[in-house]
Structure formats: C-alpha cells, structure tokens
C-alpha positions in Angstrom: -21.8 46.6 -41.2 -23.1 48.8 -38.4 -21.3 52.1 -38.3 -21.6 54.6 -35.1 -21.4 58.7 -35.6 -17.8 60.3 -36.3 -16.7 62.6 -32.8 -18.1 65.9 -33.1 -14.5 67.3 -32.9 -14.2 65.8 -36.3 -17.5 67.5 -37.3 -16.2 70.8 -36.5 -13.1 70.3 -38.0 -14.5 69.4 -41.6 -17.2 71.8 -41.1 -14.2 74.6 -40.8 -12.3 73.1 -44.1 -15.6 73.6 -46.0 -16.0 77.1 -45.0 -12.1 77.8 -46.1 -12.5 76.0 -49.6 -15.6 78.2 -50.7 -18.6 76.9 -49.7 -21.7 76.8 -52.2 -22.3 79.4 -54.9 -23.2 81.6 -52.7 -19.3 82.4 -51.9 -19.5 82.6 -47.9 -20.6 78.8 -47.0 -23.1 80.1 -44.5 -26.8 81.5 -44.7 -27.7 84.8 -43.4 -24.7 84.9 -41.0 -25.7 81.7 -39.3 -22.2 79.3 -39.9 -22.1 75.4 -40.2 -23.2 72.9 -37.5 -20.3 73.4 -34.9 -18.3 70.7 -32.6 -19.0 72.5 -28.9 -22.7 70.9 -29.6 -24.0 68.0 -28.9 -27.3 66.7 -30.4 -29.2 63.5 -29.3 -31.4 62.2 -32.4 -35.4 61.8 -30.7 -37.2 58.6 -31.6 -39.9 60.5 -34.4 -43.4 59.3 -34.8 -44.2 55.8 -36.8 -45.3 55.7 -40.2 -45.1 59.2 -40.7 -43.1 62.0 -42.9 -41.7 63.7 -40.1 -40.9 67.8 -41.7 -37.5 68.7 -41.0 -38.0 72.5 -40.4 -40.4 70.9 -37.3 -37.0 69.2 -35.8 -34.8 72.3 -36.0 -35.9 72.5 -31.9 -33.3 70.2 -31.5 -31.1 72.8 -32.1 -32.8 76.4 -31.9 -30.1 78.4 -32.1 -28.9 77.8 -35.6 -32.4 76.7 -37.4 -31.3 75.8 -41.1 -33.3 73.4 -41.5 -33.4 73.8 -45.6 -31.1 73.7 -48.3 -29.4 76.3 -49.4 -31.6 77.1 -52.8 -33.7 74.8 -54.4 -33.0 72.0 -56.1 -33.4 68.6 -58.0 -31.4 65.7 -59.9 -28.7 66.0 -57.6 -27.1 62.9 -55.6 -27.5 62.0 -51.8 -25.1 59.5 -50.5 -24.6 58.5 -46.7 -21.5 58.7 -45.1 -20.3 55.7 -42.7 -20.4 58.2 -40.3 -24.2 59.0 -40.9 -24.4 62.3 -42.7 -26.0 62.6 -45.8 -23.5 64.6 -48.5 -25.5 66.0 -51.2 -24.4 67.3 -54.4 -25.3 69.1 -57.8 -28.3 69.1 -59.1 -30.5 72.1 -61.1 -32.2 75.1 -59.6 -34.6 77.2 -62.4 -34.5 74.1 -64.7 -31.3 76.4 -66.7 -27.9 75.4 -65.4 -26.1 72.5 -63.1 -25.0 73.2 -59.8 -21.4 73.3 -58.5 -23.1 72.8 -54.8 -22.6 70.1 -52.1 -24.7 70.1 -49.4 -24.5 68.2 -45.5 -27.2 66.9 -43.8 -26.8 66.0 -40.3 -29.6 64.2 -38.8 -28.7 64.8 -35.2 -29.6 68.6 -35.4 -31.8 68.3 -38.6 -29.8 71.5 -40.5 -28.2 71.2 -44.0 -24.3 73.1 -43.9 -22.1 74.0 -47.5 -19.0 71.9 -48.2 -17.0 72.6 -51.3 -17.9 73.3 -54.9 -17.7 71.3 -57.8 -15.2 71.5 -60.9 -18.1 71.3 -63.0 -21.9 71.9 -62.3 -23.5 68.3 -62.8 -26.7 67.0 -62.7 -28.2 63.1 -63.5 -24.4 62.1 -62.7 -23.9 59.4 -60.4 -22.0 59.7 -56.8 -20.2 56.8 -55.6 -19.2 56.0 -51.9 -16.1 54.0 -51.4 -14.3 52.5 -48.5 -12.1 54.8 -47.9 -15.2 57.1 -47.2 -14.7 59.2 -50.1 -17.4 60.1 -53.0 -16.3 59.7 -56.8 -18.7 62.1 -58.9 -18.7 60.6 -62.4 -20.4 62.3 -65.7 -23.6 63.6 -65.3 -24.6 66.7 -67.9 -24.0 70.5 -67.6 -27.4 71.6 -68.7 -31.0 71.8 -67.6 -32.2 69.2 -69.9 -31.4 65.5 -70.6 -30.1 66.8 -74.1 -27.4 69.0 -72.5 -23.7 68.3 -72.9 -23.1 65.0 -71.2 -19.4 65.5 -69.2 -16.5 63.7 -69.7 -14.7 64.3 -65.9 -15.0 62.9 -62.8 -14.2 64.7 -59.5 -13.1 63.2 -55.6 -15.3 64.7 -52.6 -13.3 64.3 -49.6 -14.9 63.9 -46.1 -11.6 65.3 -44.4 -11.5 68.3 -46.0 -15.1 68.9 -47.8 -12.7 69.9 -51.1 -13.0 67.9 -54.5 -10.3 66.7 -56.3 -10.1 66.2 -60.0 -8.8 63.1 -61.6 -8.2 61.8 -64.7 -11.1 62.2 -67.8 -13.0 59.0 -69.1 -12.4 57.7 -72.0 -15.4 59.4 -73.6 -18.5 61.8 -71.9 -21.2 59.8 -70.1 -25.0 60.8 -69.0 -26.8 57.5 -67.7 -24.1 55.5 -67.1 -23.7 53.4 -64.1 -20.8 53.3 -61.6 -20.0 50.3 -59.0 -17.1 50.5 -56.3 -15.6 47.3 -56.4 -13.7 45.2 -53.7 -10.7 46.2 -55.7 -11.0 49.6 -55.1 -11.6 50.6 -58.3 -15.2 52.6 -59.4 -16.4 50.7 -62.6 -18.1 52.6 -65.3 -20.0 51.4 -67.3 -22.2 51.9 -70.9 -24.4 55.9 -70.7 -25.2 58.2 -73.9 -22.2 60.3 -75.2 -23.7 63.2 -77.1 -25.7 65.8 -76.0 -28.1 64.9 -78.9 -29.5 62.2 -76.6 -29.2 59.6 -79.3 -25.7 58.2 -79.3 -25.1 55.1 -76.6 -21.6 53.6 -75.9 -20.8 50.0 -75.0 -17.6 50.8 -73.5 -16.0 50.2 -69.6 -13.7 51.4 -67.9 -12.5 51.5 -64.3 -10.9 54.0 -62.4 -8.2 53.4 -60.0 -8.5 55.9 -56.8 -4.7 55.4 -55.8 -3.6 57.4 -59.1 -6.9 58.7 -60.6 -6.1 57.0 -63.5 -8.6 55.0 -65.6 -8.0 51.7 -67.9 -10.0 50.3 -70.2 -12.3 47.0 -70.0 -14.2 44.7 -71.9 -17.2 46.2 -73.4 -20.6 45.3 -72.5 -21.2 41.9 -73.6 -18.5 41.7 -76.1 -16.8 38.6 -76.9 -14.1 37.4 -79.6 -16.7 37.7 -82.3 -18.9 40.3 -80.9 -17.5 44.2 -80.9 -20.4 45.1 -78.2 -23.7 45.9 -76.9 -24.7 50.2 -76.3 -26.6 50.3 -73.5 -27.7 53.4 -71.2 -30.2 54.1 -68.5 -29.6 50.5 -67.0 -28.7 49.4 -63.8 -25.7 47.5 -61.9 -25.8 45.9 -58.8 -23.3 44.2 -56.6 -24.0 40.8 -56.0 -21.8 38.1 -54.4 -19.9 35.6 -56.2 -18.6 31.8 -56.1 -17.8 32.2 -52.5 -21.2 34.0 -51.3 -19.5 36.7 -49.4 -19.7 40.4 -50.5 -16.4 42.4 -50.9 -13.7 39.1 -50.5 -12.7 39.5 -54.5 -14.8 37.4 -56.4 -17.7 39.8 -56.2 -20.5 39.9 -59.9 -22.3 43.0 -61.0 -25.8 42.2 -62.4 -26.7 45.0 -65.2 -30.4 44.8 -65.7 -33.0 46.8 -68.5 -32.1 50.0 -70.0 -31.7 51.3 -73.3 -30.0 49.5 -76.9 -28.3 50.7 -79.0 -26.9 50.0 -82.4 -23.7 48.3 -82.6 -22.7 50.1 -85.6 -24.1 53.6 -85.5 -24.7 54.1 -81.9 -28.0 55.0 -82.2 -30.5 54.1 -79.6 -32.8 51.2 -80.6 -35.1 50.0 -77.9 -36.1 49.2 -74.4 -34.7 45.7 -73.5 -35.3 43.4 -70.2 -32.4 41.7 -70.6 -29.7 40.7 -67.8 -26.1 40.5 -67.8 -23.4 39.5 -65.7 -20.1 40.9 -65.7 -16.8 38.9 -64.3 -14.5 41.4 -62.8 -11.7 39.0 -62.5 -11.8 37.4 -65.9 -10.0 38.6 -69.1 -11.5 38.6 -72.9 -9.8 38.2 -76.3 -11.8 40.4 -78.9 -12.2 40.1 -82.3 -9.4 42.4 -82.7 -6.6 40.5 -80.8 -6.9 42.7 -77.5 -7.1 41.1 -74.5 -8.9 43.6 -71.8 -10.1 42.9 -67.9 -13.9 41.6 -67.2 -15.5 39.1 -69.5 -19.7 39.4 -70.1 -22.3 37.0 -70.3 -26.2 37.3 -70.6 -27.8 35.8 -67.7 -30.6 33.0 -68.2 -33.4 34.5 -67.0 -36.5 32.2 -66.8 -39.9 34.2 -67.1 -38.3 37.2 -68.2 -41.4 37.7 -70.8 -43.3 38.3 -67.5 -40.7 41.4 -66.6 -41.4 44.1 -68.7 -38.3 46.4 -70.6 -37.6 49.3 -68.1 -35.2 52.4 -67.9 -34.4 54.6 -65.3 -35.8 51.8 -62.4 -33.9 51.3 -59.5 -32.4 48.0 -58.4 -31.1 46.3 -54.7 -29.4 43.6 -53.3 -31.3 41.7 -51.4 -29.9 38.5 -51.2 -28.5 36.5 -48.2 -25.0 36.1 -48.1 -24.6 33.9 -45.3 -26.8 31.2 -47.3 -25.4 31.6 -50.6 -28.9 33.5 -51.5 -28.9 36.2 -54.0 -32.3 37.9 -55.2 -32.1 41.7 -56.8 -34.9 43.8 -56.5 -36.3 46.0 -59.4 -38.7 48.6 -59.1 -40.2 51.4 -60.8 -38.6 53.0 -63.7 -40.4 53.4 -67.7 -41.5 50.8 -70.2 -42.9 50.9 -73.5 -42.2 51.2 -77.4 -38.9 53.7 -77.9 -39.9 56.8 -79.7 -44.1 56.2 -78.5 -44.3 55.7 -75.1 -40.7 56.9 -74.4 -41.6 60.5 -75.7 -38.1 62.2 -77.9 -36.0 58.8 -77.4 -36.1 57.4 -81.5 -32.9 57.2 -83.6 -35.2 59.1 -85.9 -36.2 62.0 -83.5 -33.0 62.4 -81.4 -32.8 64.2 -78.0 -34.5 62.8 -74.9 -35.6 65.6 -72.5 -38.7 64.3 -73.2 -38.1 61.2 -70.9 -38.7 63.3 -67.7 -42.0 63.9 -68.8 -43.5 59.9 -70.2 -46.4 58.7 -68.5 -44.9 55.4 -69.5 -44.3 54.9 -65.8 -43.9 50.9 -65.1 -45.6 50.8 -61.5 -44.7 47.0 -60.8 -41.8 45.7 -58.7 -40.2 41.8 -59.6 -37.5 39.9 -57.5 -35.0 38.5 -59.8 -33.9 35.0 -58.0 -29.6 34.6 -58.9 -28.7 30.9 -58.6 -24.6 31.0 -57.8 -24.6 26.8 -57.3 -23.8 27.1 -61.1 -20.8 28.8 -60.4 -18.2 26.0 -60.2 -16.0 27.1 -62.9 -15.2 30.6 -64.7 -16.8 29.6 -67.9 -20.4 28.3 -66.4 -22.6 31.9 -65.9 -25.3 31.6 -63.1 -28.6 31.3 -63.9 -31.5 33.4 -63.2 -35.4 33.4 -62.9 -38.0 36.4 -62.3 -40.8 34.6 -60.8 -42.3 37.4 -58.4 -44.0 40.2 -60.1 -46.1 42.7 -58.6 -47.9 45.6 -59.0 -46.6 49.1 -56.7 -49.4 50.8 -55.4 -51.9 51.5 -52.4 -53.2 48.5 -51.6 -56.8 50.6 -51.0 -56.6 51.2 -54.4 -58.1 55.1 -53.5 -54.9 57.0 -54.1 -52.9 58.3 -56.6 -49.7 56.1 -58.0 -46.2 56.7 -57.5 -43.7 56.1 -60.3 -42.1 57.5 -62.9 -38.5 57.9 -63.7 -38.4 60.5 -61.1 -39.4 58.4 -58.1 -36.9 57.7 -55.5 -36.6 54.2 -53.9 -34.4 54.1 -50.9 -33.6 50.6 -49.5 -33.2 49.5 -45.8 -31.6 46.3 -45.1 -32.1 46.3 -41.5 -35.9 46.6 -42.3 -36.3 44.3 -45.4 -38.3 47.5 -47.0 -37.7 49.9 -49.9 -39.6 53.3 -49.1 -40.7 54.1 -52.8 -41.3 57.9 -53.0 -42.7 61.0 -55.4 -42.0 61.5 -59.0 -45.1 61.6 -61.1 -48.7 61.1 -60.5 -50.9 59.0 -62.6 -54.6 58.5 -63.5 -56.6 55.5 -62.5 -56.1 53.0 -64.3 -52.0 54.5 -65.5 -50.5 55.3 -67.2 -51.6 58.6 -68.0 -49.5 61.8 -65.7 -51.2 64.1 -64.3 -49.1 65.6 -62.4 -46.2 65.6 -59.5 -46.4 63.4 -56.2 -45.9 63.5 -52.4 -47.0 60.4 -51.6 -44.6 57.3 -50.1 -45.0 53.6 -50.5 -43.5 51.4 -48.2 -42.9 47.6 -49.8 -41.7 45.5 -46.9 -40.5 41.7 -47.7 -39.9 38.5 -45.9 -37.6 35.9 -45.6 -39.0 32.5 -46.4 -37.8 29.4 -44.3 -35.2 28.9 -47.1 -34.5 32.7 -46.4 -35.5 33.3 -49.7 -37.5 37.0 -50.2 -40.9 36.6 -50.8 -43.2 39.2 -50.8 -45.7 40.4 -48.0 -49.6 40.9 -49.5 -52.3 42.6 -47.3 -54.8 40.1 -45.6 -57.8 39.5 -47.3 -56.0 41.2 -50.5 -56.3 39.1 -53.9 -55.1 41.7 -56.5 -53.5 44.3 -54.7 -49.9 43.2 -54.6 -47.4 43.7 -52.2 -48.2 45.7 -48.7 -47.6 49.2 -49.6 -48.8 51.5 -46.7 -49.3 54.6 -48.1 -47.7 56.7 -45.4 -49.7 58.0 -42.2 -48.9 61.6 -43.9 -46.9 63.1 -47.4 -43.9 64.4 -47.9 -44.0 68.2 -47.0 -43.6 69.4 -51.1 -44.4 67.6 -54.1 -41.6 65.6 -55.2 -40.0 64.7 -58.6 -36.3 64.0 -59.1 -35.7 64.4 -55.7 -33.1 62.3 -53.8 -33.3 60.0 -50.8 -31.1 58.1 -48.7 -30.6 55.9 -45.5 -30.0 57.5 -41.9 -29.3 55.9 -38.9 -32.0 56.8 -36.1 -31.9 58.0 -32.8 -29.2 54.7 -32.2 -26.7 56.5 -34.5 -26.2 53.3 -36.3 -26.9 52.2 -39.8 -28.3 49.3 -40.8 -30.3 48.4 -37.7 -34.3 48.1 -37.0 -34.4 52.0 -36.5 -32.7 53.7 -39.3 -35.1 56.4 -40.9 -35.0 57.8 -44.3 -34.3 61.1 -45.7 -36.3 62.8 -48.5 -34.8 65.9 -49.8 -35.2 68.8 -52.5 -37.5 67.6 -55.9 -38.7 69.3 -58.7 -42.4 70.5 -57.7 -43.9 72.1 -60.9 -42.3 72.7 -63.8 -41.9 76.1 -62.5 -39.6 75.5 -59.9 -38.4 72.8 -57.3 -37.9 72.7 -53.7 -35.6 73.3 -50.4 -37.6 71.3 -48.3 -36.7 67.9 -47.0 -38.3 65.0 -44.8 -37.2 62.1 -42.3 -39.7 59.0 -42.9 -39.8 56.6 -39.4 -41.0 53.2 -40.5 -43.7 51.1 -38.3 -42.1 49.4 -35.1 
C-alpha cells in the first residue's frame, strides 16, 4: 500500500507532545538549544545520487537553520521502524557497551535531522519493535544489559505516534531475548519462542499473543506441540508473514513461516543446536495437548525439499517475497550464523552457558536461499503446505576483491517496490570466511526478478559462473563502520513508500569495540 507524508501540522503537534513527556535521557528533548523539527517548515526531499551512500550531516542544507543531522548519543542494537507516514522511529539500544537505553529517536527524511520522543519504561536492547495498523509500535522483551547474557525483560511497552509517550501493558507470560513478534490481521502482536534467563542457556517453547484493545495477553499453542508432543524451545529464529488459502495478505487466514534458529531441550530447556528447519503456524486453528488443554494456533513442520542444501542459521533475516495476486509465496533468507553450537557459535553450549559470545563468531553464513511455499496444498485445515529451497547463493561482491559482509550484526533492509534487499555492515571477514577481522561499511545490493510464472529468481552478473547473485558493492560506504546497526525503508523525494524511489536509511552501529556511532546514511538504489 502506498502511503503519502502526514501534514506538517501534525508533525509539529507530535513534535510538541514529545518535548512535554521528557524527551531522551538527556531530560530537555532538544540538543544544544536547537528544538524538534517544527510544523511552520516545509521541506521538499531532493532526488540524491544513484548507487551511492549519501551522508546525512551532507543533507542538513535542506534545512540550515536547525542542522541535527545525528542522533542524540551513540548507539547500537536498537530498533528502526517506519511509520505509514514515512518517519523512521528509533528506539533503545546501548551506548558504552554498559546499559540499555530508555531513548526513542525520529528521523525525518524531508529535512535529514533526528528529534527526541518519549522515554522508555525500561532501557532495552536486542528487543523487537512491532508496527501495527493502527500506526502504533509494540516494544516487546529485549535485555537490560550491555551483553547478550543480561537480564532478558519480561514487559512490553506501546509507542504512540500521537503523542510520542509509551504506554505500558500487561507482562508476558515469562522474560524473552530473541524471540520473534508478528502483528497479525487480528490485531494481535504474536510472540513467539526467545531465551528466558540471563544465563543465555534456557530457551522457551511457549506463545502468546497480545491483544492491543486491553493490553492483555493469552496463551497459545507452543511451538510445534501437538496432543503427544509438550513442545519445541526455539530462539534466535525468524517469522514471517505469508499469505494463506486465499492468497491475499491481512483478509484473516494469513500463515507465519518460523525458519532456523536455536533448539532447545524439551525437558531441561537447555539449548541444543543450530537447526534449518521450517514451521508453519495456523493462527485460526485450535490444538488439544497432551494435557487436555485446548489453546489457539496449531503447528506443523513444513516439507522442505533440499533443505540439506540450506545450512542451520541464527540471527539471519527473512522477507516476503511472494506474489499475492498469483497465489506465489517465496521467503527470502539471508545472512545470519551457522555452525556446530558451542564451536563455531562461540559461549552458546548447554555445558558453557551464556552467549555474549555470539556477537563476536566468525561463523558468519554469507549465502542467501529463496524458500519456494506451495499454498495449492492448502485445501483443507489439516493438509500443511509444502516447501522447497532450491535457490542457494553465495552474498558477496561479485568482483570477488572486497571484503564480505555478514555476521549476525548485518542489517538487511528489503524494498518491495525495487525487488532488492540492501545487505549492510556487521563484520568483516577474511578471504576465503569465515575468519573476522573486523567491523564493516560496505553495502550489498541483491536485486531479484520475477520469472514469467512471476516466480523470484535470482539476477547473476553477465559473464559470471561462480559469483552468485548481482551484489553491487555500492558506488561509496557507509560514512562509519557499522555492526548492530539498524536500517529501514524511506520513501524518496515522492513521499511514498513502496514505489521505484524509496531509499534506505542506515543509522547508528557499533564501530569498535570501543564505542559506536551517531552517524547515519540514506542509500539511493540505481534508476
């Protein structure tokens, strides 16, 4: 759906309700006296050069007078989620490597400046941010520490664009780090699976949903459990939306695909190894368990055909990319780590708990695979779809020259409108991987066809036999190295999303181990 900007009136008006509720840490929700972007401006966004990494503290011309073109302090695992609207609303993260952040953060393309909204509850970082249709953000989990290892939280918070103020609702079940969350047609945000103790080595199997219209959460079906089957632990997976019987996104009979991750024991929790498996989760089904409860959502493993070709990841990043109006649905997976737990995967062992160590493994898995969904299968409840991964490539420069991008800390930001994922930072590797050797600010740009059964297939340079897919290592870097940074989706000088000339923001990262960054860049794909 193509969304145009929000008046400027409004602008002003939330930029004034951030101001009241606090601001960022720093109290007075402005910078050295300069206040947040205001309504009596208007900004028109230029057309930026192709290809490139455009700086933003180069665009702050288009607005001299303010010039805050940075964010507020430095900062990494934190969240960046477009609004309808086109603003980019960013929130917690670490600064120093010590402490979560209670921040939130606006970007607004149209004058290239970052302004405060309101503060967190609770500082969060590795949570996950979750936009739903009512244009509000549901903060979920996440951990309160510097580290993986920190204390995972149990609480989930409410930005609200109207105001810029956060509302508390009810706690999970149980804390979460590395869980998923997917807004559903419903309404509800669906939670699912993450580690529970701040040990790094307990997983959970458990589900829940929470309902926005009384912030109150219920309890489903755990991961793939069944009348004889308690549950499957899984963290550090993915979910994605995909459509179901009816091929149409959002009309109620919607799947959600949970691919890779971490295992974990049934019985003790403990983490047990990296898996490729897939499974599909039926919102709108109910299962019996073993224990006579009936719950919402039913599980099944999806049939995937080559899956020994598709490696076990965690922490990779997954996209729709599917077709609805042919009944086509194909999921992209890129990036993330692979390996034996507790080699490879540095601290992650049931015998050597805690898994800070994951931010650091050069077990980077630099390939990207199209998982093809068959829905024709779908003609009654009890018949899951099947699946095949049949495209598997390797992600890098196609020259073969330049350094890798990968890690766990990469960011992959997907345009629709383009058919391209703009694959980003986190760590640099040695030729051949997967040895790090340090932090990235290179970008990868995988672009992908439709086929004449508008099927994805992906492009390979000309004259290329063993290159893999194009990925045009950008006509510049990013202004900062960049690991654990965040990226997301703007609009372009049309003020649209989700047409030919949306751009992509690249904010904040961890640069060293030393410190991280307040810099950020727009990225312009080719014509």
């Amino acid at each position: 759906m193509r969304n145009s900007w929000i008046g400027l009136g409004t602008v002003a008006a939330v930029a004034l309700a951030m101001t009241a509720c606090g601001g960022s840490s720093g109290g007075s929700g402005s910078r050295d006296g300069v206040p947040g972007i205001p309504g009596s401006q208007t900004f028109q966004v230029p057309a930026l050069p192709a290809d490139t990494f455009t700086r933003v503290d180069t665009l702050y011309t288009r607005n001299p007078t303010l010039q805050t073109p940075y964010l507020f302090q430095p900062k990494d695992t934190m969240t960046a989620t477009t609004l309808k609207t086109g603003l980019v609303v960013i929130i917690g993260g670490t600064s120093g490597g010590s402490t979560a952040l209670q921040d939130t953060e606006i970007y607004d393309q149209r004058s290239a400046e970052f302004s405060q909204s309101g503060l967190l509850g609770n500082g969060r970082r590795h949570h996950t941010a979750t936009l739903t249709s009512a244009g509000t953000i549901v903060v979920i989990g996440g951990v309160t520490g510097g580290s993986f290892n920190a204390q995972p939280l149990q609480s989930a918070e409410v930005w609200h664009s109207s105001t810029g103020i956060y509302s508390v609702v009810q706690q999970m079940t149980e804390p979460r780090v590395g869980h998923t969350a997917t807004s559903l047609a419903s309404g509800e945000i669906l939670v699912a699976g993450g580690f529970t103790d701040n040990m790094g080595q307990k997983v959970t199997e458990s589900v829940e949903t929470l309902n926005l219209s009384n912030g109150l959460w219920r309890k489903h079906t755990p991961m793939q459990a069944t009348s004889s089957i308690d549950g499957t632990p899984r963290a550090f997976h993915t979910s994605t939306l995909i459509p179901g019987r009816n091929g149409t996104l959002g009309d109620g009979d919607d799947l959600v695909i949970i691919t890779g991750g971490i295992l974990g024991d049934r019985g003790t929790k403990n983490i047990t190894s990296i898996t490729n498996s897939v499974l599909v989760y039926y919102p709108n089904e109910t299962t019996q368990l073993s224990s006579g409860q009936s719950l919402p959502g039913a599980w099944r493993s999806l049939g995937v055909l080559g899956a020994s070709a598709e490696p076990a990841r965690l922490g990779h990043k997954t996209f729709f990319i599917g077709n609805t109006t042919t009944d086509i649905s194909q999921v992209a997976i890129i990036g993330g780590l692979s390996g034996s737990v507790g080699t490879q995967i540095g601290g992650i062992a049931a015998n050597a708990p805690g898994f800070s160590a994951i931010e650091d493994s050069p077990a980077a898995n630099l390939t990207m695979a199209v998982l093809d969904i068959d829905n024709t299968t779908l003609i009654g409840l009890t018949t899951p779809p099947q699946g095949s991964i049949n495209q598997v490539y390797p992600v890098g420069d196609p020259t073969c020259c330049q350094a890798f991008v990968g890690g766990i800390g990469a960011s992959a930001v997907f345009s629709p409108a383009r058919l391209a994922i703009i694959y980003s930072g986190g760590n640099t590797f040695a030729s051949p991987p997967p040895a790090r050797v340090g932090y990235n600010r290179n970008g990868m740009v995988i672009t992908m066809t439709r086929d004449t059964t508008d099927y994805i297939t992906i492009d390979t340079p000309n004259g290329c036999v063993a290159c893999g897919p194009v990925i045009a290592t950008s006509m510049g870097a990013m202004g900062d190295l960049r690991s654990w940074h965040a990226g997301a989706l703007l609009p372009g000088s049309d003020g649209l999303l989700d047409t030919p000339d949306d751009t992509v923001l690249l904010v904040g990262g961890e640069q060293s181990s030393a410190g991280e960054s307040t810099t950020a860049d727009e990225y312009t794909f080719r014509p």
